[in-house]
C-alpha positions as CSV (number, residue, x, y, z in Angstrom):
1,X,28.1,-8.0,-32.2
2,X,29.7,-4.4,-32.8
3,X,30.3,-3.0,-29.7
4,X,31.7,0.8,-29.3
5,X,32.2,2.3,-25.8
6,X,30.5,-0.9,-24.1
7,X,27.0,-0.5,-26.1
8,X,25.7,-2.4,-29.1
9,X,26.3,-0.5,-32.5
10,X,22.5,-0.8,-33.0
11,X,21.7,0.5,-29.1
12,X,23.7,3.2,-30.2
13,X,22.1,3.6,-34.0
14,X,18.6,3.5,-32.0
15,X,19.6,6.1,-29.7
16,X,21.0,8.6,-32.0
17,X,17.7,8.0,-34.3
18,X,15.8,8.6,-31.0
19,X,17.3,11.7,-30.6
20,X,17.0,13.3,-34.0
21,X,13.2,12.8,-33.6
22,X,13.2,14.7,-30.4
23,X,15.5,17.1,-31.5
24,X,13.1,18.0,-34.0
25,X,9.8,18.1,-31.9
26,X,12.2,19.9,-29.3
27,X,13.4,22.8,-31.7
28,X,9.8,23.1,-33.0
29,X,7.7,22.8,-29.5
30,X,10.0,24.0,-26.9
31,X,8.8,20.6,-25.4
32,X,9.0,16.6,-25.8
33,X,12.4,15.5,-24.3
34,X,11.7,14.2,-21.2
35,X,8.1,13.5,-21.9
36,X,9.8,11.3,-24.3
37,X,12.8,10.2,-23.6
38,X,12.0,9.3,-19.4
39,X,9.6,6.7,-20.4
40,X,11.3,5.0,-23.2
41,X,14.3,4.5,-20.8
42,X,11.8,3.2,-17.9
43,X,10.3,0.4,-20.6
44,X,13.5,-0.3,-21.9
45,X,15.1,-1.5,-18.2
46,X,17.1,1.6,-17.1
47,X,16.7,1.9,-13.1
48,X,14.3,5.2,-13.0
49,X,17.0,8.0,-11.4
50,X,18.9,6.8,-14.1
51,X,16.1,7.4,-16.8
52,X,15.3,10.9,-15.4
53,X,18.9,12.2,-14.6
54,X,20.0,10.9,-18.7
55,X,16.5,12.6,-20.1
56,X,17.4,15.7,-18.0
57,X,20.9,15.7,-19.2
58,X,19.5,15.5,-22.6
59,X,17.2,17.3,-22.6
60,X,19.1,20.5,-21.0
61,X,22.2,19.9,-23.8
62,X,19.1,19.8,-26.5
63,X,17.7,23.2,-25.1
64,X,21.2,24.8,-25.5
65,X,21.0,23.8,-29.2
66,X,17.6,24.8,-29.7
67,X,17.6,28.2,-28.2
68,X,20.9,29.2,-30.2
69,X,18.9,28.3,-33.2
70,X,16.1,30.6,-32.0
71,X,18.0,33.2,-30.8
72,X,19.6,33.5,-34.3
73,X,15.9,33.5,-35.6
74,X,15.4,36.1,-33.3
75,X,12.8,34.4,-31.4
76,X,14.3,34.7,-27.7
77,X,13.0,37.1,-25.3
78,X,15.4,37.5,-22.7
79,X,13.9,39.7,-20.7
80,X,10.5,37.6,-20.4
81,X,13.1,34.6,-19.5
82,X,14.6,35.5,-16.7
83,X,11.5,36.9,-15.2
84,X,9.6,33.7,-16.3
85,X,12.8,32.0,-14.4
86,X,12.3,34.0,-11.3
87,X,8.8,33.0,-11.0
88,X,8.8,29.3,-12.4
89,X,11.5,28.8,-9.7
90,X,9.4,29.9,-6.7
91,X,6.3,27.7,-8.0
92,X,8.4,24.5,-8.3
93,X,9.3,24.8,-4.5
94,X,6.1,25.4,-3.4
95,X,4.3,22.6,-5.3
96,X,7.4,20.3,-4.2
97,X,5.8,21.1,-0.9
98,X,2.5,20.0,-2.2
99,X,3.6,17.3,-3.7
100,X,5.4,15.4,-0.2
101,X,2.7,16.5,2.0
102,X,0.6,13.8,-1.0
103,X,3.5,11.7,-0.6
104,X,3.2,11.6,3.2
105,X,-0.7,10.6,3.2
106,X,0.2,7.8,0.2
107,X,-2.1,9.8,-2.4
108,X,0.8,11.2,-4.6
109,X,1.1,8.8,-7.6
110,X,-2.8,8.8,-8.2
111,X,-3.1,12.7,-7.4
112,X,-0.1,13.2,-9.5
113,X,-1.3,11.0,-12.7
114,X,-4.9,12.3,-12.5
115,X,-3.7,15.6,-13.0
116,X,-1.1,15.1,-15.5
117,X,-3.5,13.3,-18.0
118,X,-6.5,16.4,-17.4
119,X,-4.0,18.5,-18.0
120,X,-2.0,16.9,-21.0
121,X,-5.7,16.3,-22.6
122,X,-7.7,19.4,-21.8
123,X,-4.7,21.4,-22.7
124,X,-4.4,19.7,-26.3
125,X,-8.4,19.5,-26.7
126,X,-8.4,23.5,-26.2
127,X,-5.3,24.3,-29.2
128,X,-6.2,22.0,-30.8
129,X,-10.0,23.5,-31.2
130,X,-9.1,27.4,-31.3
131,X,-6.5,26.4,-33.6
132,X,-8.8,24.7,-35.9
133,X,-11.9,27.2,-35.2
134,X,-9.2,29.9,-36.7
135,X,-10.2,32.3,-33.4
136,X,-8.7,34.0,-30.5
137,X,-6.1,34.7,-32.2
138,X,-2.8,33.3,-34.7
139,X,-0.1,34.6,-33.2
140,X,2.5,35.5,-35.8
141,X,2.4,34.2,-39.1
142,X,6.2,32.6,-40.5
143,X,6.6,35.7,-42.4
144,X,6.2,38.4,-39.5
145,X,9.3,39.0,-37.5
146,X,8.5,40.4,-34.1
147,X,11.4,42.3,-33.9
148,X,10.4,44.7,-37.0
149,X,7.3,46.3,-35.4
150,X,4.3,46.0,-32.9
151,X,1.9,42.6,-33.5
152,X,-1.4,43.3,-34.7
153,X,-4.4,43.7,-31.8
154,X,-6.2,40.5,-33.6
155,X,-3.2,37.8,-33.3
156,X,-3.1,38.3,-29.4
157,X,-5.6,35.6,-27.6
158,X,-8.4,37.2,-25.7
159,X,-7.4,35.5,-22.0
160,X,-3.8,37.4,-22.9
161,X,-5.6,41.0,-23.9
162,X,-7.6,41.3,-20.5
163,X,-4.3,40.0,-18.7
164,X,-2.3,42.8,-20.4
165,X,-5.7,45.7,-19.3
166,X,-4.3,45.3,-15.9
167,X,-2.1,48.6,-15.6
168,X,-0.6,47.3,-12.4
169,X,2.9,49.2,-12.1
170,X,5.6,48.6,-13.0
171,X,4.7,47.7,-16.9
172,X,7.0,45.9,-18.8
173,X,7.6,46.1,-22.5
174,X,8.3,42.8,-24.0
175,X,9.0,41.8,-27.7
176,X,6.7,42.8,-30.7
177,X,5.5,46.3,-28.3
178,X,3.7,44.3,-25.9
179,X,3.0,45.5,-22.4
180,X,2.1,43.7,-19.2
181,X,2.5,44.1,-16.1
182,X,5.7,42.4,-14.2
183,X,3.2,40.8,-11.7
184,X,0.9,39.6,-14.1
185,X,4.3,37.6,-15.6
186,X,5.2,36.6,-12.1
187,X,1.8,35.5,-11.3
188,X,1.4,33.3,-14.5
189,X,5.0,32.1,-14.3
190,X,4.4,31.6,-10.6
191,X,1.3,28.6,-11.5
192,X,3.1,27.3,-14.3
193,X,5.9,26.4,-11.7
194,X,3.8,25.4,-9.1
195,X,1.9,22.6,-11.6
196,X,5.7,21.9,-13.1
197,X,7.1,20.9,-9.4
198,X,3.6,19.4,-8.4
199,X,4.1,17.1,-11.4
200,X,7.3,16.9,-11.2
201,X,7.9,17.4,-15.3
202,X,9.7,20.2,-16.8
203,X,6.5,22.1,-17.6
204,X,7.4,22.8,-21.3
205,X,3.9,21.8,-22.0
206,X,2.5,24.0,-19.5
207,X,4.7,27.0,-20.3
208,X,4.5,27.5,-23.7
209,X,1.0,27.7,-24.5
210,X,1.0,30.4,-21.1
211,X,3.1,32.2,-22.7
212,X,0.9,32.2,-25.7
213,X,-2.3,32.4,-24.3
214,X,-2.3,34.1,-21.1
215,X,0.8,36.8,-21.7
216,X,0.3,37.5,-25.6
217,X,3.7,36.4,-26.7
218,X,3.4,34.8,-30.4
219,X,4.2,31.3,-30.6
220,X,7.7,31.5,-32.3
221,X,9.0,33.2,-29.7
222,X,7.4,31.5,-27.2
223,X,9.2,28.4,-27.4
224,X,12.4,30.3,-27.7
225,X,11.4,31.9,-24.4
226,X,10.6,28.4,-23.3
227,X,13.6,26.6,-24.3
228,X,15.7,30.1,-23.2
229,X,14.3,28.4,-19.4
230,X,15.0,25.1,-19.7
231,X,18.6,25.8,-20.5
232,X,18.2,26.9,-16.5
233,X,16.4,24.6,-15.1
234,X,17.3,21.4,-17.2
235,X,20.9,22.6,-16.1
236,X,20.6,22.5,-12.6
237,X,18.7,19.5,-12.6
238,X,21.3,17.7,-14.4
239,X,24.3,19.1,-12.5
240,X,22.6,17.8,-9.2
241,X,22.1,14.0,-11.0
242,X,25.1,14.2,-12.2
243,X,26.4,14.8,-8.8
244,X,24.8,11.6,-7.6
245,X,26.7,9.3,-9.9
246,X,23.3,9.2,-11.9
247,X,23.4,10.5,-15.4
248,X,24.6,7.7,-18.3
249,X,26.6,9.1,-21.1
250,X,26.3,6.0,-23.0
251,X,22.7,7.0,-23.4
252,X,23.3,10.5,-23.0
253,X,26.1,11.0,-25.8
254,X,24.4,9.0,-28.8
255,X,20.8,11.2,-27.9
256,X,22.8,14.2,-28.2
257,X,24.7,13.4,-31.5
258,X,20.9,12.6,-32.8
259,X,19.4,15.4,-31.2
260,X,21.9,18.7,-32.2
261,X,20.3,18.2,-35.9
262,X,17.2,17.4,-35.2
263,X,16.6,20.3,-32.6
264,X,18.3,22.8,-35.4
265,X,15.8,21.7,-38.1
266,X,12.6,21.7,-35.6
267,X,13.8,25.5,-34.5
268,X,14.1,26.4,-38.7
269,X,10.9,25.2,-38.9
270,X,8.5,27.4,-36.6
271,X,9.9,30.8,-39.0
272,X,8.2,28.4,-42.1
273,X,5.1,26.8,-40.5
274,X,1.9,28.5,-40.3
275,X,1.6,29.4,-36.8
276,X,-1.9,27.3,-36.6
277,X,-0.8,24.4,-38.0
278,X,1.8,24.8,-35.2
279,X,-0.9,24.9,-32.5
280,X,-2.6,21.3,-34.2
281,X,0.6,19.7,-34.0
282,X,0.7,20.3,-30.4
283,X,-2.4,19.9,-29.4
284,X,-2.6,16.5,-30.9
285,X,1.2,15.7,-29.4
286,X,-0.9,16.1,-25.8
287,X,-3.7,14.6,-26.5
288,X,-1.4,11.1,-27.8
289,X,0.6,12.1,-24.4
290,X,-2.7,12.1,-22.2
291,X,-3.8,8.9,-23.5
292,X,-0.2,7.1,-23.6
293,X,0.1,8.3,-19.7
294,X,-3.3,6.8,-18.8
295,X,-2.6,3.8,-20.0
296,X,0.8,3.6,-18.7
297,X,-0.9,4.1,-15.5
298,X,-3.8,2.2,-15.7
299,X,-1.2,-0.6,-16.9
300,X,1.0,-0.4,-13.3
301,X,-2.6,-0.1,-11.3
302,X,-3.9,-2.9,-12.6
303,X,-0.6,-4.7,-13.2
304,X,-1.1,-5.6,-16.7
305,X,2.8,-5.2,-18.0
306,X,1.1,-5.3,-22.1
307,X,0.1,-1.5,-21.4
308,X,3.5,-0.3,-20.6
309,X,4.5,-1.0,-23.8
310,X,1.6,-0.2,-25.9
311,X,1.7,3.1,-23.9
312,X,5.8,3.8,-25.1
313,X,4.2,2.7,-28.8
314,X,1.5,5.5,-28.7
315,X,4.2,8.2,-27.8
316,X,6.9,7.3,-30.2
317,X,3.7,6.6,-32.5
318,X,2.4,10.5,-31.9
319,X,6.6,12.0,-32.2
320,X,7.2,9.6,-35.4
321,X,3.8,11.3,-36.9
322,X,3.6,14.9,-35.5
323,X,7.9,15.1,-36.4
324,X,7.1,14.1,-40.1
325,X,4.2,16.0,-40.5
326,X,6.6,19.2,-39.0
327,X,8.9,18.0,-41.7
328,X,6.2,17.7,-44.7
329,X,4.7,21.3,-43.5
330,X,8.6,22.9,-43.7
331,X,9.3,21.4,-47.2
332,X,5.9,22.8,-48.8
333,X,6.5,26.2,-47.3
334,X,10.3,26.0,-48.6
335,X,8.5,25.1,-52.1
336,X,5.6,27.4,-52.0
337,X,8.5,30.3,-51.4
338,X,10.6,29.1,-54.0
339,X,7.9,29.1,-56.1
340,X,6.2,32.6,-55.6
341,X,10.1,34.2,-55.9
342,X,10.3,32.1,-59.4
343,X,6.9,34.4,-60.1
344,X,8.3,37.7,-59.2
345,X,11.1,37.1,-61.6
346,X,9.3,35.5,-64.0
């Protein structure tokens, strides 16, 4: 067997086609990577700090990737970041608290999992319905850029209009002429790091659709904003593993050469996907996550091995899907453009 730097050619050729799939879903979600990649590691053998510290390493390199991608699309709000950062980072401590004191009284893994899988589902059910009801708002559509002028009234969510009516100095102005007020950013970046260190996930499933739905920032440039904070946090998580012996660059390296496409096409594609169908594709992601997680857990409760696999088979089932579908959307918006220009000079 071809062996190159101690792994398998095909371990290798697996990895690297791993990675362009969550590359994609990464650039195009600001989320995925160690939602993905963690668990695939854990069913394929690799000791758990190991499958962690790797996904982290990943999936802050990815983020790096990704968010140049956006920034050139213009979809990065830095100033929203670092607040966003400053908040997130204050929540993560306090729910690590929360999360030893479960720990201490032996209720953590059950707490913890019941959580995750409300939260993964009722998250998706909710995009998933106002993004297929057409209401509360559509964000940006691919052809508005943010940075040209003020977003219309009707594309921000109603949660994210009666968040902004609080005229609590100071007021900050963010992207598209928003304004809100700095404590109303803390506050929601506070919870969203509180449930990301309760959980102990990176949250991008949390954050972005905050962002979205309870600040008003349009979708495109919420993931930026998103990834624009993982590149933070993945990175400190990573250099801390990494300081522990823990990160694997065999896996590591072959992810990444996978991944720096894939995250550069998923980016591409938020400017040319309608921004609902943007919101189905996550929702549905979720609701595949919620249901893999359950019965990944219901699998270790009951000791029933079968379901730990079936459960990896569900999530790379939901990437495989929602990634092509990403993929199918972008090429028909490429043609539809191609085709309306061809009009005009017709």
């Amino acid at each position: 067997m071809i062996e190159l730097f101690g792994v398998s050619a095909s371990l290798l050729a697996l990895f690297a086609g791993f990675g362009v799939l969550i590359g994609l879903l990464f650039g195009f979600f600001g989320m995925g990577g160690s939602f993905l990649v963690t668990p695939a590691l854990m069913v394929m053998g690799y000791k758990t700090d190991v499958a962690v510290a790797s996904g982290l390493a990943f999936v802050f390199a990815t983020s790096v990737i990704a968010t140049l991608k956006h920034r050139d699309l213009g979809q990065v709000d830095y100033k929203l970041g670092v607040l966003m950062i400053a908040g997130t980072t204050a929540g993560i401590e306090v729910g690590k608290i929360g999360l030893h004191y479960l720990q201490d009284i032996g209720l953590a893994d059950t707490v913890v999992s019941v959580i995750y899988v409300l939260l993964l589902g009722g998250i998706g059910v909710f995009i998933t319905y106002t993004a297929l009801k057409g209401g509360d708002g559509g964000g940006l559509s691919p052809d508005h850029d943010a940075a040209d002028g003020e977003i219309n009234a009707d594309d921000i969510p109603d949660i994210a209009k009666k968040i902004q009516s609080y005229r609590v100095p100071p007021m900050i102005s963010l992207r598209g002429g928003i304004k809100v007020s700095l404590w109303m950013i803390l506050v929601v970046a506070f919870a969203t790091g509180l449930l990301s260190g309760f959980l102990g996930v990176g949250g991008g499933f949390i954050r972005m659709p905050a962002l979205f739905y309870l600040i008003g920032v349009p979708v495109p440039i919420a993931v930026g904003t998103d990834l624009f904070e993982i590149v933070f946090s993945g990175g400190i998580g990573s250099f801390l593993y990494a300081m522990d012996g823990a990160v694997d660059l065999q896996i590591v390296v072959p992810l990444l050469a996978g991944s720096a496409g894939g995250a550069r096409i998923g980016a591409a594609a938020t400017s040319l996907v309608d921004e609902d169908e943007i919101k189905v594709y996550f929702g549905v992601m979720l609701l595949l996550g919620a249901i893999a997680v359950a019965l990944r857990k219901i699998g270790t409760f009951m000791d029933i091995p079968v379901l730990q696999s079936v459960s990896l088979a569900v999530i790379l089932g939901a990437a495989t899907l929602v990634a092509g579908a990403v993929v199918v959307s972008s090429i028909r918006a490429l043609r539809a453009d191609s085709e309306s220009s061809t009009g005009i000079t017709n």
